[in-house]
C-alpha positions in Angstrom: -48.4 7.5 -3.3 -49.7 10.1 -1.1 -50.7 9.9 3.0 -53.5 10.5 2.3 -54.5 8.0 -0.6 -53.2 4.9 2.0 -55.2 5.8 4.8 -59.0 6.8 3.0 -59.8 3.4 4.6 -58.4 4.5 7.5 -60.5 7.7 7.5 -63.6 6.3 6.7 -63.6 4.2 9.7 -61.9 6.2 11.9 -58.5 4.9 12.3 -56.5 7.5 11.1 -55.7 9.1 15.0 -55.5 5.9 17.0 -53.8 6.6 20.6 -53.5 4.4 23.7 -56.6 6.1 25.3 -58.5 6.1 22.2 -60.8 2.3 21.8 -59.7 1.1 18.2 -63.3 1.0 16.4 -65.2 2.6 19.7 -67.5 -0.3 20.2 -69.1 0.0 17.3 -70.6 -2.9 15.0 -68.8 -2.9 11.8 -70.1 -5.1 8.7 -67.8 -5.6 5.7 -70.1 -6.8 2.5 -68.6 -8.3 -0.6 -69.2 -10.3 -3.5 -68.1 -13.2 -5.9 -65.9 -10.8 -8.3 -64.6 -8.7 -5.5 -63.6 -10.3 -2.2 -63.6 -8.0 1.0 -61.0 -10.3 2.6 -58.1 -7.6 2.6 -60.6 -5.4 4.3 -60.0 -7.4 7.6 -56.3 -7.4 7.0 -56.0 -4.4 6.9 -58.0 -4.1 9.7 -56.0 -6.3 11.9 -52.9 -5.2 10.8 -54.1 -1.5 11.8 -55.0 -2.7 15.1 -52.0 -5.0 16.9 -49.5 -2.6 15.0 -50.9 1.0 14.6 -49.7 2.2 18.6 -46.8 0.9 19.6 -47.5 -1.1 23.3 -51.5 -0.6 23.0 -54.0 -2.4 25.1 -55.9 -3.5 21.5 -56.6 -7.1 21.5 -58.0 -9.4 18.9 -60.4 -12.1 19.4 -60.6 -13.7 15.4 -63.0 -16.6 14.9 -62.2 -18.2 12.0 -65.0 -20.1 10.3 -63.3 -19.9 6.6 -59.4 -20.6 6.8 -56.9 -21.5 9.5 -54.1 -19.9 11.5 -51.4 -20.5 8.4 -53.3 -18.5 5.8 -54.0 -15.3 7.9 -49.9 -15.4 9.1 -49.1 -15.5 6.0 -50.7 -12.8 4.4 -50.0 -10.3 7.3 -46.2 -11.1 7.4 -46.8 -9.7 3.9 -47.9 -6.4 5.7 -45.4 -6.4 7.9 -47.6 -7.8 10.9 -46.3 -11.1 12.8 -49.4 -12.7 13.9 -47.4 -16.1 15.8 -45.8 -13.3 17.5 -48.5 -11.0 18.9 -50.5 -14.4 19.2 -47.9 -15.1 21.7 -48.1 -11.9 23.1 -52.0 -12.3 23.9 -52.6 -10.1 21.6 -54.4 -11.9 18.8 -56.5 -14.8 20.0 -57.2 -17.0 17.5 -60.5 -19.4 17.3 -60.1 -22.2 15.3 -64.1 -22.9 13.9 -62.9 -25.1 10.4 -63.9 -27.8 11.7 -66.6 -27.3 14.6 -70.5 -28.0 14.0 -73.0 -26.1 15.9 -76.0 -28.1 17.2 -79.0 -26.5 16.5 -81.6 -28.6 18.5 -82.4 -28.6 22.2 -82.3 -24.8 22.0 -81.9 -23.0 25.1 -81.4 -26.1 27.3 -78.2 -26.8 29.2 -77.4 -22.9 29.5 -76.9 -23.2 26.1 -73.3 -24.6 26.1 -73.5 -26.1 22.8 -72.9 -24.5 19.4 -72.9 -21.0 18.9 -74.0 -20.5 22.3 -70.7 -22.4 23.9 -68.6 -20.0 21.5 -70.4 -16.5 22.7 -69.7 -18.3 26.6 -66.2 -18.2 25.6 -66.1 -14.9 23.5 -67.4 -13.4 27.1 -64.8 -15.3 29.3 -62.1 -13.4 27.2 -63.7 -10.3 27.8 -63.6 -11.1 31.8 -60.2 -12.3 31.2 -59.1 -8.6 30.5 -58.8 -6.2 32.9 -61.9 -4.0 33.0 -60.3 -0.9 31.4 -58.7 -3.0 28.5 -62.3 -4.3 27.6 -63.2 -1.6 25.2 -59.3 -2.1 23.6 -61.0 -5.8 22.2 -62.3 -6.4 19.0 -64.4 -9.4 17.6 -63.6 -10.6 13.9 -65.8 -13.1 12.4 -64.4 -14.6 9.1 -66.8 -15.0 7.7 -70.6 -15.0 8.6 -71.9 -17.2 5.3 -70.1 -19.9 6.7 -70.9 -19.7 10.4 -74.7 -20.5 8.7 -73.1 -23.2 7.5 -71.7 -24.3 10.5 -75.1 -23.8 12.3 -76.6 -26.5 9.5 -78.1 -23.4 7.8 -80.1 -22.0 10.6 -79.7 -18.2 9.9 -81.7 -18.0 13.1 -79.1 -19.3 15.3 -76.9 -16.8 13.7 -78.7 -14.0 14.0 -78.8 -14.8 17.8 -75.2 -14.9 18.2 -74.5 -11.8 16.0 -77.4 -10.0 18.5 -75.5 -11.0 21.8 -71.9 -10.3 20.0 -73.9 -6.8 19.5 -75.1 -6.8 23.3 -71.0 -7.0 24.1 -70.4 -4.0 22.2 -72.6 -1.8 24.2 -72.1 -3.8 28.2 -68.3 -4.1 27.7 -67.7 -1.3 25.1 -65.7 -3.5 22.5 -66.3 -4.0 18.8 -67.3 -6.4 16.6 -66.6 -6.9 13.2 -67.6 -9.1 10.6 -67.6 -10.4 6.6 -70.9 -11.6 4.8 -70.9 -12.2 1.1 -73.8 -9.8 -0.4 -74.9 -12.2 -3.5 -75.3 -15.6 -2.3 -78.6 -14.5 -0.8 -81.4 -14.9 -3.4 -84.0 -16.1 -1.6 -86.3 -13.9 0.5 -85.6 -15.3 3.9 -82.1 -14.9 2.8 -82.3 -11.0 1.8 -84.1 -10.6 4.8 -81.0 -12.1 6.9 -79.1 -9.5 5.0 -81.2 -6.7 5.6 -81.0 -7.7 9.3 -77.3 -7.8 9.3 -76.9 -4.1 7.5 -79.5 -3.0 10.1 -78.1 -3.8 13.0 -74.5 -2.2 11.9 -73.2 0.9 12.8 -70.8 0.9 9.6 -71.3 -0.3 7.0 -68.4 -1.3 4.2 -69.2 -2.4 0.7 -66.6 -3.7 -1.6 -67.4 -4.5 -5.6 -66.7 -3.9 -9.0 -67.2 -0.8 -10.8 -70.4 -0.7 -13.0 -67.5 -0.6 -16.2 -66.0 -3.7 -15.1 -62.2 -4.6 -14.3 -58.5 -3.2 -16.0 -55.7 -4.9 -14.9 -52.3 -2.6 -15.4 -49.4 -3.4 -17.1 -48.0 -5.3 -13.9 -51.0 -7.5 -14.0 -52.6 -5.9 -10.9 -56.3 -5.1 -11.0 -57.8 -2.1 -10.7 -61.1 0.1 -10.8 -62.5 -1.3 -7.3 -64.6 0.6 -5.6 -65.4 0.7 -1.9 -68.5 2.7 0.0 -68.5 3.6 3.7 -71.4 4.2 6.0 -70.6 5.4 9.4 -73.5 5.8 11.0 -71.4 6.7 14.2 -72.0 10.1 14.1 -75.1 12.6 14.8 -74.8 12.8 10.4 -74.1 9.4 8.6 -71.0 9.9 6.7 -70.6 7.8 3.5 -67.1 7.6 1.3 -66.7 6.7 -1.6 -63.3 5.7 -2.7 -61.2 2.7 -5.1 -58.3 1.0 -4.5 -56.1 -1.1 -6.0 -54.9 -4.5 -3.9 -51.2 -4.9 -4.5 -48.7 -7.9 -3.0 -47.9 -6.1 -0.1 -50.0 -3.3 0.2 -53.4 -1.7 -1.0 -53.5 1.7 -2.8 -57.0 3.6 -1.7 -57.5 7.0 -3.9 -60.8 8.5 -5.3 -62.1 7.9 -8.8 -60.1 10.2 -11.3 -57.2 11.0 -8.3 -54.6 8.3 -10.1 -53.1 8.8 -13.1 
């Protein structure tokens, strides 16, 4: 496999010339969208592997708030990649929110400051960012696993959510960090729910969609699937930039290459 084909994700979002002086995602709002048959999961592995291990003795930092699995099943999958989260955990480097098993209240709305629910977590989300010293605050990025069940952690009020996703936002442009998040595309039928949706692509400024090809799924003779597709929006630029590229998830590793560039 070529350079090239592992790092089109890379490209796409522009991690393929990270420095020490360069911010990791460069405050910008990224929004990973997936759906039942194809899970965008890896996307955010690969994404955190990129950013604790890319520069050797970088500032980058990652705040994770974990609403769908704990601590165990992300160290385990990025020891696969070659990324020791216990260790950069201890480091400070990866801050890990444990939100399995934390309700947010969704009454007495604005009272109190707001230190209940959501609110209490963005309270915290900004004491981190105070934490740091003001030139490593752009060097942070926020990863929220995932959003469909941070609703349901706010008893379904995709209000609240929205409200938290807006201040996360606010962060990005006051403190120059990044934020970046997973929704599941096709569990939103209704039409409060696809507005939600339509919200959430809105207010990103990349946008990352991972399904199934329109021809369906082949699995190779190892038992590996392929004929994935992702698509890109970077809407970071003065011209959106949109990629379109497959890839193939393997057990240690994910292959990225564009349709009819693998044999």
């Amino acid at each position: 496999m070529d350079s090239r084909a592992r790092n089109l994700l890379d490209e796409a979002l522009g991690l393929d010339q990270l420095t020490q002086l360069k911010p990791p995602l460069g405050g910008k709002a990224v929004l990973i969208e997936d759906c039942v048959e194809t899970s965008g999961s890896f996307v955010l592995h690969q994404l955190i592997k990129r950013l604790l291990t890319a520069v050797p003795n970088s500032s980058n930092v990652v705040l994770f708030l974990a609403f769908a699995n704990p601590f165990s099943h992300y160290d385990r999958i990025l020891r696969k990649l070659g990324c020791n989260l216990g260790a950069q955990r201890e480091k400070g480097r990866f801050i890990f929110v444990d939100m399995l098993n934390v309700e947010c209240p969704v009454g007495e709305e604005g009272k109190a400051g707001g230190r209940s629910g959501l609110f209490a977590l963005f309270a915290n989300i900004t004491k981190v960012l105070n934490a740091l010293p003001e030139s490593n605050r752009k060097c942070l990025t926020i990863v929220i696993d995932d959003v469909s069940l941070m609703e349901v952690a706010a008893h379904g009020s995709s209000d609240h959510v929205l409200d938290f996703l807006h201040y996360c936002h606010t962060l990005t442009s006051d403190y120059g960090c990044s934020l970046v998040t997973l929704n599941h595309e096709d569990i939103y039928s209704s039409m409060d729910g696809l507005v939600f949706l339509k919200q959430m692509e809105y207010a990103a400024d990349v946008l990352v969609k991972v399904e199934p090809l329109a021809t369906g799924l082949a699995a190779d003779v190892h038992g590996q699937f392929d004929g994935l597709q992702m698509t890109v929006l970077n809407r970071g630029s003065l011209n959106n930039r949109m990629s379109n590229f497959q890839f193939r998830i393997k057990e240690n590793s994910v292959e990225y290459f564009y349709p009819g560039a693998r044999a």
